[in-house]
C-alpha positions as CSV (number, residue, x, y, z in Angstrom):
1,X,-1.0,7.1,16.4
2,X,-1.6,6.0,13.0
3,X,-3.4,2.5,11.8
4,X,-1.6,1.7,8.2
5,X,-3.3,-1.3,6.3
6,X,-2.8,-2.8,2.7
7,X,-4.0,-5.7,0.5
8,X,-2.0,-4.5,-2.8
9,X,-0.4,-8.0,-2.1
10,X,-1.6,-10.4,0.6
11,X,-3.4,-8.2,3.8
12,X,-1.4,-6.3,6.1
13,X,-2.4,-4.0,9.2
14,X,0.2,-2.0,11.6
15,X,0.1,0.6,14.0
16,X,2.3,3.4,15.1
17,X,2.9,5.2,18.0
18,X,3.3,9.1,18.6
19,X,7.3,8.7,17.9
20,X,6.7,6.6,14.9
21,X,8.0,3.4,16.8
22,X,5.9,0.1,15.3
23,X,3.5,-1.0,18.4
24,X,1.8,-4.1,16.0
25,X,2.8,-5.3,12.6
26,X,0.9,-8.3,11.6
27,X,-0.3,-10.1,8.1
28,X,-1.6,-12.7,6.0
29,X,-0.1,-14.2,2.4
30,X,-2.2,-15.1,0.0
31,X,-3.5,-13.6,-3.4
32,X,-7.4,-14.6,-2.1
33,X,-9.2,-14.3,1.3
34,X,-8.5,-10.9,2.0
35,X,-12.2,-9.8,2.8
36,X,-11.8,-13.0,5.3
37,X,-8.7,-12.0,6.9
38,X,-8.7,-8.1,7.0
39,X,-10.9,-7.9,10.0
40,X,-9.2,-10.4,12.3
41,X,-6.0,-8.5,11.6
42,X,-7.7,-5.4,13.0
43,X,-8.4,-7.2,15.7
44,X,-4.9,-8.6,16.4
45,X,-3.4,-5.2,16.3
46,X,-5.8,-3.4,18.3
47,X,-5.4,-6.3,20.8
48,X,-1.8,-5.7,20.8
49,X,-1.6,-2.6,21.1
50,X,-4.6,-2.0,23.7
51,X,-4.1,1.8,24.3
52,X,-5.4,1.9,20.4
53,X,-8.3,4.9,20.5
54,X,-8.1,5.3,24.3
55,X,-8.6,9.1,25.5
56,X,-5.2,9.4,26.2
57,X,-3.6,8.3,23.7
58,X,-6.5,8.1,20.4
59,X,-5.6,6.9,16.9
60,X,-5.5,10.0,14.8
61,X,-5.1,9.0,11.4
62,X,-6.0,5.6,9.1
63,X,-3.3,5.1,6.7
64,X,-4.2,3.3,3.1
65,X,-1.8,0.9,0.7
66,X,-3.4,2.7,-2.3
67,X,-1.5,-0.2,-4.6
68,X,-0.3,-0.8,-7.7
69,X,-2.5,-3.7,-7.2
70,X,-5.4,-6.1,-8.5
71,X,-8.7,-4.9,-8.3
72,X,-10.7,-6.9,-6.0
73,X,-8.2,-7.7,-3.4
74,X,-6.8,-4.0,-3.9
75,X,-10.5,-2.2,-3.1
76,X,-11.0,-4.4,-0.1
77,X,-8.3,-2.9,2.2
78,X,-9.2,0.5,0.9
79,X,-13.0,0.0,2.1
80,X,-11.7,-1.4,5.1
81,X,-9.8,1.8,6.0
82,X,-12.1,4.1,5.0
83,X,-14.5,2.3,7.0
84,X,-12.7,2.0,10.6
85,X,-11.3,5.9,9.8
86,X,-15.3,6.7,9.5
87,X,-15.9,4.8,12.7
88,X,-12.8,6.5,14.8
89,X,-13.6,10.1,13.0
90,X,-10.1,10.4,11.8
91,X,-8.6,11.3,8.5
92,X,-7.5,8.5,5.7
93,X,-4.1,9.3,4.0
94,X,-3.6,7.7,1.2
95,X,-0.1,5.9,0.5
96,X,1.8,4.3,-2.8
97,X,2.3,1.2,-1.7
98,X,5.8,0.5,-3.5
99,X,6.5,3.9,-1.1
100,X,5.8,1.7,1.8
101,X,8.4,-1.2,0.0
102,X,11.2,1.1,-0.8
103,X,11.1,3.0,3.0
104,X,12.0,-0.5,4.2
105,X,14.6,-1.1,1.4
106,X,16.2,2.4,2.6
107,X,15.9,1.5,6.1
108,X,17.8,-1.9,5.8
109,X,20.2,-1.1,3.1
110,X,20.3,2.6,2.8
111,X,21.3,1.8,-1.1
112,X,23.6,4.8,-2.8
113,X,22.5,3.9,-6.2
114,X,18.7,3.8,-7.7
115,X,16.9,0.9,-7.1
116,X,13.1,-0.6,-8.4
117,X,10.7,-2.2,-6.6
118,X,8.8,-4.6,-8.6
119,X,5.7,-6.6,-7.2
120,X,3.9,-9.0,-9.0
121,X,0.9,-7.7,-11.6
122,X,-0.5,-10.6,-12.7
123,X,-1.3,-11.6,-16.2
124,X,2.5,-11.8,-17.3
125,X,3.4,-8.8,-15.7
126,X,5.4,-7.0,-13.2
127,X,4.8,-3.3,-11.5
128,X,7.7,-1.3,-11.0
129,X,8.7,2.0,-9.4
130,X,12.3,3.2,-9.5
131,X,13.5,5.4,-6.6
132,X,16.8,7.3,-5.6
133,X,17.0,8.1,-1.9
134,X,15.0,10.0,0.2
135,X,13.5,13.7,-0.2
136,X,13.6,16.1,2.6
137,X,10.8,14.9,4.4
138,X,11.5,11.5,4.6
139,X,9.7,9.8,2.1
140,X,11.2,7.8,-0.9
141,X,12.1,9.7,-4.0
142,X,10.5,8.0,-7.0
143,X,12.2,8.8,-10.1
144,X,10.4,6.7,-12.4
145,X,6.4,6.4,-11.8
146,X,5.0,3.0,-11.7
147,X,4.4,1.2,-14.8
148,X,3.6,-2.5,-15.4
149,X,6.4,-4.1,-17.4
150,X,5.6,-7.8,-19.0
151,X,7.6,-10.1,-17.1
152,X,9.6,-11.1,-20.0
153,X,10.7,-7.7,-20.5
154,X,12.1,-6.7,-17.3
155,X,15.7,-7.7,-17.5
156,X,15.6,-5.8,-20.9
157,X,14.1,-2.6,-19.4
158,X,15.8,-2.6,-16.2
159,X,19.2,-3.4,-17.3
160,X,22.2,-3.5,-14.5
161,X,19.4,-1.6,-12.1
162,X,19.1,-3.3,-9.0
163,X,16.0,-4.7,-8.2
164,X,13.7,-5.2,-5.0
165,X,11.0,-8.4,-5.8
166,X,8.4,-7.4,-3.3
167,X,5.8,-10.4,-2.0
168,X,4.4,-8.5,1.0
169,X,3.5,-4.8,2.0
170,X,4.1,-3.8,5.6
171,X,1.5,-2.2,7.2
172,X,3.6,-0.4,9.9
173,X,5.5,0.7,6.8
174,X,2.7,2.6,5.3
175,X,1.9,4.1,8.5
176,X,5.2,5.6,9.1
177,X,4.8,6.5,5.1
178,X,1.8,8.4,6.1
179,X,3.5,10.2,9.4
180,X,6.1,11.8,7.4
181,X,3.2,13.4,4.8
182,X,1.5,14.3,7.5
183,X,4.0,16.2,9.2
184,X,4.9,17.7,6.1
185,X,1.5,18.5,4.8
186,X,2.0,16.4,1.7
187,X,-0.8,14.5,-0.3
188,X,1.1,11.7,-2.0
189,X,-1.4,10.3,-4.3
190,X,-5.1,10.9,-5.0
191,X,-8.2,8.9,-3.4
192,X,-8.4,6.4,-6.4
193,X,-6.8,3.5,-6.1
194,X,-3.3,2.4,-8.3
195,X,-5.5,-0.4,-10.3
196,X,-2.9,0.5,-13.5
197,X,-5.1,-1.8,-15.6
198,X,-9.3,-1.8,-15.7
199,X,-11.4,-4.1,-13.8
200,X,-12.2,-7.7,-15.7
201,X,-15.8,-6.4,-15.5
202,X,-17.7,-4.2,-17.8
203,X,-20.6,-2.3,-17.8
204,X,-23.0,-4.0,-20.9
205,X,-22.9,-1.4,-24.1
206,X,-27.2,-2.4,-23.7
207,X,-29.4,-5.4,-25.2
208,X,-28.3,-7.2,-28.0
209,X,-30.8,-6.5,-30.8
210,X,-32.8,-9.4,-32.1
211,X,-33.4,-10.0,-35.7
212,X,-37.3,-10.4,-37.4
């Protein structure tokens, strides 16, 4: 049973069963509020799904939306699973979030051709991963690595390449993302989150000096 949750985009939370079959899927829009909102969608799905971390049948692992995505909202979800995986004593896997994107794209369409996933960066700018297919265990292929792409750009860098806007992450989806590396023994990314840009803040270089 695995708890996925991501705010590379609004806030999303889901939970899995044993066979991979979605038990709760819920989520909130929004660029803001996602400190606000992440708990009460823990709440929802555990209500939903109310054999959630019962003896026989416990959660085993906490899935995390790793991003591309803005800083503060980003970090929030990542805390949040970290967090409730401390609390359970289960592992955190860490997902790509555009993996979580393109799994449902495959699962709808099952597109022959490659296809990106683009999701909104901010600032002018889009991220985008390009993936082909499946690899043998399951999880999308990426063939080109995110990178963020000014919006103006992306008709002239993605030519005739189909593209997938993305507004919202499932959370189920990055669960099932996470079952499939598990099984397989995979690590799909690393325990920093995608940020692909620096925070706004910075550290001060020290005191301005003063003149006599």
């Amino acid at each position: 049973m695995i708890l996925g949750v991501d705010t590379s985009l609004g806030s999303a939370v889901g939970l899995i069963g044993r066979d991979g079959r979605t038990l709760a899927d819920v989520s909130q829009t929004g660029r803001l509020g996602h400190a606000e909102a992440i708990g009460s969608l823990l709440e929802q799905v555990l209500a939903a799904a109310p054999g959630a971390g019962a003896d026989e049948d416990p959660l085993t692992h906490v899935a995390s939306g790793m991003g591309p995505g803005p800083f503060t909202g980003l970090r929030i979800g990542i805390a949040a699973a970290r967090a409730f995986a401390l609390g359970r004593g289960v592992p955190v896997v860490a997902v790509p979030s555009h993996h979580a994107a393109a799994l449902e794209v495959i699962e709808v369409d099952a597109p022959a051709e490659p296809f990106a996933i683009l999701t909104d960066a901010r600032r002018r700018e889009t991220a985008v991963t390009v993936y082909e297919g499946i690899d043998v265990d399951g999880i999308p292929h990426a063939v080109v690595d995110t990178v963020l792409v000014p919006q103006a750009d992306v008709d002239r860098k993605l030519g005739a390449l189909r593209r997938i806007e993305v507004t919202a992450i499932s959370g189920a989806a990055v669960a099932r993302i996470a079952r499939r590396a598990v099984a397989a023994g995979r690590t799909l990314t690393g325990s920093e989150p995608l940020y692909l840009r620096p925070p706004d803040a910075r550290v001060p270089a020290g005191p301005k000096k003063v003149g006599s």
